[in-house]
Structures are given as C-alpha cells and as structure tokens.
C-alpha positions in Angstrom: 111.1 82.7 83.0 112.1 82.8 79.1 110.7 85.5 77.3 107.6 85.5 79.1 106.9 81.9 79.6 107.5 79.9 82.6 109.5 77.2 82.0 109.6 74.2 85.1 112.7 73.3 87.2 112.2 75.7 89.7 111.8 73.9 93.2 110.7 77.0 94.7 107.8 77.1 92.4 106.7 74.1 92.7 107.1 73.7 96.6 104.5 77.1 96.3 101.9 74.8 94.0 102.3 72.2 96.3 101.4 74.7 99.0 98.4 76.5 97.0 96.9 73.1 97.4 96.5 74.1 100.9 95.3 77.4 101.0 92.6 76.4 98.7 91.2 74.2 100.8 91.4 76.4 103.9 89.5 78.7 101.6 92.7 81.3 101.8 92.6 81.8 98.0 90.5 81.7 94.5 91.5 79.0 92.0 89.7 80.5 88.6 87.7 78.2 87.2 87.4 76.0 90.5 84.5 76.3 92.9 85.2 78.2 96.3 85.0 75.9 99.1 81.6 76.9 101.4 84.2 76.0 104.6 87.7 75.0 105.0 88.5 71.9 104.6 90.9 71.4 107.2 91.4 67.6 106.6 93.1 68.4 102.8 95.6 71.2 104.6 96.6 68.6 106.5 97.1 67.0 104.0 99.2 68.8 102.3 100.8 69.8 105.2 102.1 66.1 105.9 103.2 65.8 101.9 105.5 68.8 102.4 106.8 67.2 105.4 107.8 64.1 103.5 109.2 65.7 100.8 111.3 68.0 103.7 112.2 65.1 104.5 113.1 63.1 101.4 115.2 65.9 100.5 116.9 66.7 103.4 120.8 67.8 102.5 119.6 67.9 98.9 117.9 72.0 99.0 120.0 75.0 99.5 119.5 77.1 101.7 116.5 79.3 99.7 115.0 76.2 99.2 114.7 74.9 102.8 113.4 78.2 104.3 110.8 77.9 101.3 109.7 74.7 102.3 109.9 75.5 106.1 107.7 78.8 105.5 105.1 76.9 103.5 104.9 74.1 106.2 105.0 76.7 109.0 102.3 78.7 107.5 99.9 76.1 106.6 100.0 74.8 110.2 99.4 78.1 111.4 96.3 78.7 109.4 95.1 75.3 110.7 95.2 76.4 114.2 93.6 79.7 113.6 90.5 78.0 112.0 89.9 75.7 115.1 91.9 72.8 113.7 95.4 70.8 114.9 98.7 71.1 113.5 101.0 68.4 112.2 
C-alpha cells in the first residue's frame, strides 16, 4: 500500500482474490454489489480449489515461504468448507 492505495504485486493478495472466489460461492461471504447465492455452489469451490492447485503447482520452488503456507491455507480451507457443506474435496 502507497499512501492509501493498493498498488498490485502482492502474491499474497492476489492468491486471497483467487480464494474469495471460493467463499462466494459456498455463500461464506458478501460481494457488494453481487447477488448472494440462495445455496452453495459447491461445483465453483471446486473450482477454484483445483485453479489454486495448479498454480501451487506451476509455482512450485518459485514462492517463499509466506507465500506457500498462503496458498496451502487457502487450498486447505476451501476443501474443508466443501466437506462441511456435504460436498468432496479435491
């Protein structure tokens, strides 16, 4: 952040965008200005799930360390909410 404004470049930031993606769809979080899903939609968290997977693993040896227990958290965390509303993990 520069003087107030975000400024991109930040992978942690955008591995968390990524990963909003996911709790929107589970119905974990409010979007303003988008409608709030009736039920989760556990298909799209998978979705998501599997496009942070590939991107763990197109970067693999590329992150440090911060970055791969971001990524790892995210992944882990998405999974986990899938289970808990009656779906399967990755």
């Amino acid at each position: 952040m520069s003087d107030g404004v975000l400024v991109g470049g930040d992978f942690r930031i955008f591995i968390q965008k990524i990963a909003i993606q996911g709790f929107y769809a589970l119905g974990m979080v409010d979007i303003p200005g988008a409608p709030k899903p009736e039920k989760p939609n556990l298909e799209a968290a998978r979705m998501v799930v599997e496009d942070l997977m590939m991107l763990r693993e197109k970067t693999r040896g590329q992150l440090d360390p911060g970055e791969e227990l971001t990524l790892d958290k995210y992944v882990a965390d998405l999974q986990f909410q899938i289970v808990e509303r009656g779906g399967r993990a990755q």
